[in-house]
DRENDO-1510 file (C-alpha; in Angstrom, 1 decimal, always signed):
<recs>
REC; n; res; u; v; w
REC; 1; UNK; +23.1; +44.3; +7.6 .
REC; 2; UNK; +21.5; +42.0; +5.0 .
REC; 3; UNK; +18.2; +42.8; +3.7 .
REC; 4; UNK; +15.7; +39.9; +2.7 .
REC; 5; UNK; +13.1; +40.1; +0.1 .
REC; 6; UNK; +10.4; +37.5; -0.2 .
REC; 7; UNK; +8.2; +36.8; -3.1 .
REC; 8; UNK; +5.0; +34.2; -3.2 .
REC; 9; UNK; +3.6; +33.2; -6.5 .
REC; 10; UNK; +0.0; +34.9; -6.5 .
REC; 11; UNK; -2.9; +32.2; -4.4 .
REC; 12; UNK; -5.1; +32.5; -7.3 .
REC; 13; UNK; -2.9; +31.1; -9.5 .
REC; 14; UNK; -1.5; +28.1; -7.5 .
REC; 15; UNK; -0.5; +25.2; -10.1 .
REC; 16; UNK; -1.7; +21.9; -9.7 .
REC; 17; UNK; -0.2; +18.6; -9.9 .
REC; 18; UNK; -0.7; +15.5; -9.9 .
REC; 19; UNK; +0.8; +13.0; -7.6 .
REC; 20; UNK; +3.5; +10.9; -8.6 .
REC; 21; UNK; +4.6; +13.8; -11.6 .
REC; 22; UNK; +6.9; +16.0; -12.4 .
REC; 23; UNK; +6.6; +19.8; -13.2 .
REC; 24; UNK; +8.4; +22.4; -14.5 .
REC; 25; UNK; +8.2; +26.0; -13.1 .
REC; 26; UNK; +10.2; +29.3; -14.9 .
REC; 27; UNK; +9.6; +32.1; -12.6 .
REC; 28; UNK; +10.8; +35.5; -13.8 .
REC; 29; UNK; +13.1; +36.2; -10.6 .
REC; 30; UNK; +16.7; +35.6; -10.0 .
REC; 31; UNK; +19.8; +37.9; -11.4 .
REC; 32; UNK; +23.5; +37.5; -11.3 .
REC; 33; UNK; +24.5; +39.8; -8.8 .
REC; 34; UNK; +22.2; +38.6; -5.3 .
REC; 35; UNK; +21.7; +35.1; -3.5 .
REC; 36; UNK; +18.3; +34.0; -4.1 .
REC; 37; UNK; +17.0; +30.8; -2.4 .
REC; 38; UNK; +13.6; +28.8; -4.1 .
REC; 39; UNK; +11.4; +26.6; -2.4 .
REC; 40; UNK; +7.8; +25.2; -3.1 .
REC; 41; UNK; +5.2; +23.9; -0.7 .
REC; 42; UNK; +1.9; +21.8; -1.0 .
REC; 43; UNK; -1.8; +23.6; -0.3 .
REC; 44; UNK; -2.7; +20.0; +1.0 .
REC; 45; UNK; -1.2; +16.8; +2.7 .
REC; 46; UNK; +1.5; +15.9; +0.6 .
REC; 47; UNK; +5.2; +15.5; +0.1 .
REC; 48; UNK; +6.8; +17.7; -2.6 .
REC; 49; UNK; +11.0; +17.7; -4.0 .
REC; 50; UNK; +12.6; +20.8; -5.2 .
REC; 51; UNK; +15.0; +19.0; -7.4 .
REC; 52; UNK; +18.6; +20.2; -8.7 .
REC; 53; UNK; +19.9; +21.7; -10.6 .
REC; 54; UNK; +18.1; +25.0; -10.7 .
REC; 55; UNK; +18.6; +27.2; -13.7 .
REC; 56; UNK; +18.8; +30.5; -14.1 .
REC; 57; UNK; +18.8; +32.0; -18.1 .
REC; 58; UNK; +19.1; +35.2; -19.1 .
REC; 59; UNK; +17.1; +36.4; -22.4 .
REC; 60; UNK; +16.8; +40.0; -23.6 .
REC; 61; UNK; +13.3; +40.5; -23.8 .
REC; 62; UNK; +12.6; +38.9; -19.9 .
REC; 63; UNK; +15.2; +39.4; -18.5 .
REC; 64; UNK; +16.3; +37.0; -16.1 .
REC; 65; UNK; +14.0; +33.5; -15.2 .
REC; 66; UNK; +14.7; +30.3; -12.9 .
REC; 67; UNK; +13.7; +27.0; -14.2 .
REC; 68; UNK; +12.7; +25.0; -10.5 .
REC; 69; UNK; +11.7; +21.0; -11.2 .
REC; 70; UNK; +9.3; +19.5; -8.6 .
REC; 71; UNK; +8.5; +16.1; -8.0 .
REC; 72; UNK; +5.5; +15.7; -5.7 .
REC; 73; UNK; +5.4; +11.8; -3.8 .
REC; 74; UNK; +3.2; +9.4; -4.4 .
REC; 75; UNK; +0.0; +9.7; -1.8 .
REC; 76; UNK; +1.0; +6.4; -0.3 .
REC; 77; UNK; +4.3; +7.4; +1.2 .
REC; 78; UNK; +2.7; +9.9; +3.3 .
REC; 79; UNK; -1.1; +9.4; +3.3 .
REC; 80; UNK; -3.8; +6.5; +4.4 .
REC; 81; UNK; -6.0; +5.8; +1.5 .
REC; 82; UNK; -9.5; +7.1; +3.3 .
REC; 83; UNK; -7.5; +10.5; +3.9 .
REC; 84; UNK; -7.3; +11.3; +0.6 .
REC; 85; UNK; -10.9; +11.8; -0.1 .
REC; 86; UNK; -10.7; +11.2; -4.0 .
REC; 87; UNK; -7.6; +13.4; -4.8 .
REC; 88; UNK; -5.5; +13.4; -7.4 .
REC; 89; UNK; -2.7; +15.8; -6.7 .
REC; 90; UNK; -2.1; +18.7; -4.6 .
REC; 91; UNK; -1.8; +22.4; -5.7 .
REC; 92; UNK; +1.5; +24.4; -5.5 .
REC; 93; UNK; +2.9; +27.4; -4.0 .
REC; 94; UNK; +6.5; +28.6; -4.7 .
REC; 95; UNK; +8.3; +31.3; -2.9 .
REC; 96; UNK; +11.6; +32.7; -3.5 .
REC; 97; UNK; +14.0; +35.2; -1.2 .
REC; 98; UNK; +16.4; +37.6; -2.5 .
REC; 99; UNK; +19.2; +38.5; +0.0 .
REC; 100; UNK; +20.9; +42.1; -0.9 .
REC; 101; UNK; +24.0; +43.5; +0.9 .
REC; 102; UNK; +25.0; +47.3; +1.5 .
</recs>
């Protein structure tokens, strides 16, 4: 049976971002020999993109990292104007799963 591994950037260090942009993430996770899945999610009302493609480099002194690109909508396609109470963006939170056979 598969196992499954998740992993959450840490809460305290959630990125922000404003609406409308895009942003660039390099997490260090992700090797050659597992599946690993990515996927990002707003802290407040808002639309976010995980676009493709994902990369995955390998360097020597880090080992492996995955470049993730995320576009987060503009507040209007999802939001009245009185609900966003003066904000500017949203703040990010990524996760990532590692699936390991026997």
């Amino acid at each position: 049976m598969a196992s499954v591994t998740q992993f959450w950037t840490d809460p305290k260090a959630s990125l922000f971002q404003a609406f409308g942009g895009p942003v660039e993430w390099t997490w260090d996770l992700g090797d050659s020999q597992f599946y690993w899945a990515f996927a990002v999610r707003p802290l407040q009302a808002a639309a976010v993109f995980l676009e493709a493609p994902l990369t995955a480099n390998f360097t020597f002194l880090h080992g492996m990292n995955t470049q993730l690109k995320v576009t987060v909508s503009e507040p209007s396609d999802i939001l009245a104007p009185d609900d966003l109470d003066g904000r500017t963006g949203t703040e990010l939170r990524f996760t990532a799963i590692k699936v390991e056979t026997p």
